[in-house]
C-alpha positions in Angstrom: 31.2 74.8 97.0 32.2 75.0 93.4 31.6 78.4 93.3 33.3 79.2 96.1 36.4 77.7 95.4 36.3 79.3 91.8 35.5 83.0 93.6 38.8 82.7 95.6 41.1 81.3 92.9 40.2 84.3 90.5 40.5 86.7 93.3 43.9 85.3 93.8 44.7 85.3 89.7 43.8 89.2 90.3 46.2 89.8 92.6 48.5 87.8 91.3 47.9 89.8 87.6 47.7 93.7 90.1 50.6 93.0 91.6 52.9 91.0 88.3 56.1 89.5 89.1 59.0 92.2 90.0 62.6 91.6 90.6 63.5 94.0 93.8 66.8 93.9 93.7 67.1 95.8 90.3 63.8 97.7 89.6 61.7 100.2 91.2 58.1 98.7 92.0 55.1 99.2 93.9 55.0 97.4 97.4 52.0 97.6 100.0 53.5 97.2 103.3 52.0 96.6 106.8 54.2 97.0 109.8 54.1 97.2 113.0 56.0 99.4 115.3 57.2 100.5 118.8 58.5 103.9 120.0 59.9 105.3 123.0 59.2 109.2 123.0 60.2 112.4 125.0 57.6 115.0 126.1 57.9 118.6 125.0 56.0 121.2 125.3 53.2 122.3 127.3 53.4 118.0 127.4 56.1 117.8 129.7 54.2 120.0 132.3 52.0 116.3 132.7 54.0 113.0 131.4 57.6 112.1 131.7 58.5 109.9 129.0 56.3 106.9 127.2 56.7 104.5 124.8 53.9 103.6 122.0 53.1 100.5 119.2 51.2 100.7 116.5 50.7 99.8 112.9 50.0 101.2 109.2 50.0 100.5 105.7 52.1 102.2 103.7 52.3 102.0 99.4 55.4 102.5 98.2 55.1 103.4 94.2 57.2 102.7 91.7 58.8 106.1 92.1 59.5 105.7 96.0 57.0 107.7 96.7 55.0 106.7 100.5 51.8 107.1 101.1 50.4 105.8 104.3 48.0 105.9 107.3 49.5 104.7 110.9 47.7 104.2 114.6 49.7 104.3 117.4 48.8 103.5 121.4 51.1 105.8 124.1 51.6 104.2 127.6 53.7 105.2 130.2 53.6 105.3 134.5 55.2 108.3 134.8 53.5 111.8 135.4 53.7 114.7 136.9 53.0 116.1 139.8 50.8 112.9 140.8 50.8 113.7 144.1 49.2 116.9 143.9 46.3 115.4 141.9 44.0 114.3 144.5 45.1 116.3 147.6 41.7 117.1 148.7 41.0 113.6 149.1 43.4 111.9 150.4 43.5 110.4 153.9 47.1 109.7 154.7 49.9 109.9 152.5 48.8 107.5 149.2 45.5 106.4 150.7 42.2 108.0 149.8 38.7 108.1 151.3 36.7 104.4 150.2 33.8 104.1 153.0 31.9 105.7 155.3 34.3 103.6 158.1 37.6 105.6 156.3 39.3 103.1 155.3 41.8 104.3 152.9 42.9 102.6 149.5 46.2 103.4 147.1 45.4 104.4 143.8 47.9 104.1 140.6 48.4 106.5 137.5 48.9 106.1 134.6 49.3 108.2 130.7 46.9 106.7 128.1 46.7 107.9 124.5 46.3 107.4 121.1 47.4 109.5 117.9 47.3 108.7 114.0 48.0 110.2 111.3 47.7 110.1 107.3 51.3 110.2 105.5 52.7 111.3 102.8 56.4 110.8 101.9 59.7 110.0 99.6 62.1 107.3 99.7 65.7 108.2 98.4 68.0 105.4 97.0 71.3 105.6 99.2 73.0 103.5 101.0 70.6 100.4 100.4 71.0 97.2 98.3 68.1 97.8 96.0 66.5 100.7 94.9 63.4 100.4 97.0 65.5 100.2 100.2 66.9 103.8 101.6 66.6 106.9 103.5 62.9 108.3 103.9 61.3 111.7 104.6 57.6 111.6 105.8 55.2 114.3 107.2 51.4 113.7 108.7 48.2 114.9 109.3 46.1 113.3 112.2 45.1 114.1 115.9 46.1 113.0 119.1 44.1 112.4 122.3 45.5 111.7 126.0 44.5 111.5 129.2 45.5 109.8 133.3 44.1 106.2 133.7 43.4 106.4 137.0 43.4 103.1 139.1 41.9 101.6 142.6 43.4 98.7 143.8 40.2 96.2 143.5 38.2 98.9 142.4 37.7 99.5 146.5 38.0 103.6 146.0 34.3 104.2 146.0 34.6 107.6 144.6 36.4 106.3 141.8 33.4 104.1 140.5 31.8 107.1 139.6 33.2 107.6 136.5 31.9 111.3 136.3 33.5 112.0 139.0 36.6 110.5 137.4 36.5 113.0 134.6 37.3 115.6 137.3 40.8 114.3 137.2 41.9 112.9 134.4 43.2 115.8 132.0 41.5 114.2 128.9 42.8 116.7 126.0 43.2 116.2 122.3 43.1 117.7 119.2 44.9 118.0 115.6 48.3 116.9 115.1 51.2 116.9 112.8 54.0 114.3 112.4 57.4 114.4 110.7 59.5 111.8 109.8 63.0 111.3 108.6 64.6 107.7 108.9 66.2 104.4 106.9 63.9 101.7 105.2 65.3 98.4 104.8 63.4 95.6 102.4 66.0 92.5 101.7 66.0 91.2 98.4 64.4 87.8 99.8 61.9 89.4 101.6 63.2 87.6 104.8 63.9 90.8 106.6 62.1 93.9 106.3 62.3 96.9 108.7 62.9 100.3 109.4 63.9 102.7 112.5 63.3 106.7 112.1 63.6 109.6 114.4 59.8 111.2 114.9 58.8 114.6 116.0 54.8 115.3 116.5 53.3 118.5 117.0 49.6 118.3 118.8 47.3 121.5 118.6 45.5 120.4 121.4 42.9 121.8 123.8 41.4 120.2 127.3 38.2 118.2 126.6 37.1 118.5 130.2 35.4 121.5 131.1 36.5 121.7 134.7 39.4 119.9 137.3 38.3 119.8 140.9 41.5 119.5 142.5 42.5 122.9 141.1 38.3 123.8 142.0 38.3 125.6 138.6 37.3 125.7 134.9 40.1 124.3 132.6 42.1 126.6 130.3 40.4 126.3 126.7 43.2 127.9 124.5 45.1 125.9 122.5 48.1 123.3 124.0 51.6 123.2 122.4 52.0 119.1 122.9 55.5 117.9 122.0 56.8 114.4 121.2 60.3 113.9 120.1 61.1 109.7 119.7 62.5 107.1 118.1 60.9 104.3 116.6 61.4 100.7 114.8 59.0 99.1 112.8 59.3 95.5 111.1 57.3 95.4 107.6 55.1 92.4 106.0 55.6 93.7 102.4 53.1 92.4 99.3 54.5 91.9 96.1 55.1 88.9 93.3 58.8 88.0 93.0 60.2 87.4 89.2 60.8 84.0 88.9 64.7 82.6 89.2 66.4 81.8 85.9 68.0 78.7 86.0 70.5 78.0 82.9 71.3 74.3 82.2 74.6 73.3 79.9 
């Protein structure tokens, strides 16, 4: 047990010692920041030929050095209900309009869509000093390197679609693409001087190089186009930040 507890309390004298005592308010330091964020985004793009718009959360870390320079990774999750052309998808088996085949009897079950998708990206960035009260509070520019992947959920109603449990056959329908994508970045970074209230919103453009990752859609009955998609997201995001740092002590001046 002794060692234990003497493990943890030099690991905390280490960060205590890595990360020193700053004053944020009139210095430039290094700050490791996590945050977590939402975004709601417009398709572009050979992207807005499936999905309307989505919305996404995530989180990253992000360093901030003493220079306002960023460096950071991020992960985001895209959601939405609304795509395209969703009744067209399974016309060649549907029963009646919104029902589609579940038995041998014909009984007919609804089934729901929705976009599912995931992107993340490694950043690289500067901070700029203006309007902000500190120096490590301000405008920010930020561009990425990462991928992006999507595809249609597709959903029976109590799972009663029998065709559906199949989840080959699933792949038939569901558009599944990905591939490399870039990110760009241009926004305001707030971090208070007490550390109460840390945040940031930013206008985000992504670029995906995608390509389809199944090799063939059966309610078009043929192989999928291979070359490479033009996927568009334009958005806007907020983020709030957990920053990591060791404030400078008060000085307190007694007569």
């Amino acid at each position: 047990m002794k060692y234990s507890v003497s493990i943890l309390f030099a690991a905390l004298m280490t960060i205590n010692t890595l990360f020193g005592q700053h004053d944020i308010e009139k210095e430039l330091i290094g700050v490791n920041m996590v945050d977590f964020q939402y975004a709601f985004q417009i398709p572009s793009g050979d992207l807005s030929d499936r999905f309307g718009v989505n919305s996404s959360i995530g989180g990253g870390y992000n360093y901030k050095t003493k220079k306002n320079w960023l460096i950071g990774i991020e992960l985001n999750y895209m959601f939405s209900q609304n795509i395209k052309n969703a009744d067209k998808l399974f016309w060649d088996l549907e029963v009646h309009p919104g029902e589609f085949i579940v038995n041998a009897e014909g009984n007919g079950s609804s089934i729901r869509l929705y976009e599912r998708g995931v992107n993340g990206f490694v950043k690289f960035g500067k901070l700029f000093s203006v309007l902000s009260p500190n120096p490590n509070s301000g405008f920010f520019v930020t561009a990425g390197l990462g991928y992006m992947g999507y595809k249609i959920k597709i959903h029976s109603e109590n799972n009663e679609a029998l065709i559906f449990q199949n989840k080959d056959y699933m792949k038939l329908y569901d558009r599944y693409t990905g591939g490399f994508a870039l990110s760009e970045s241009i926004g305001y970074m707030y971090l208070s001087n007490n550390r109460i209230l840390n945040f940031y919103v930013a206008a985000n453009f992504v670029q995906g190089f995608t390509k389809n990752l199944r090799k063939y859609n059966a309610d078009e009955m043929k192989y999928t186009d291979q070359s490479t998609r033009n996927d568009l997201l334009f958005g806007f995001r907020i983020g709030w930040i957990f920053n990591i740092y060791q404030r400078a002590p008060q000085d307190y001046y007694y007569n």
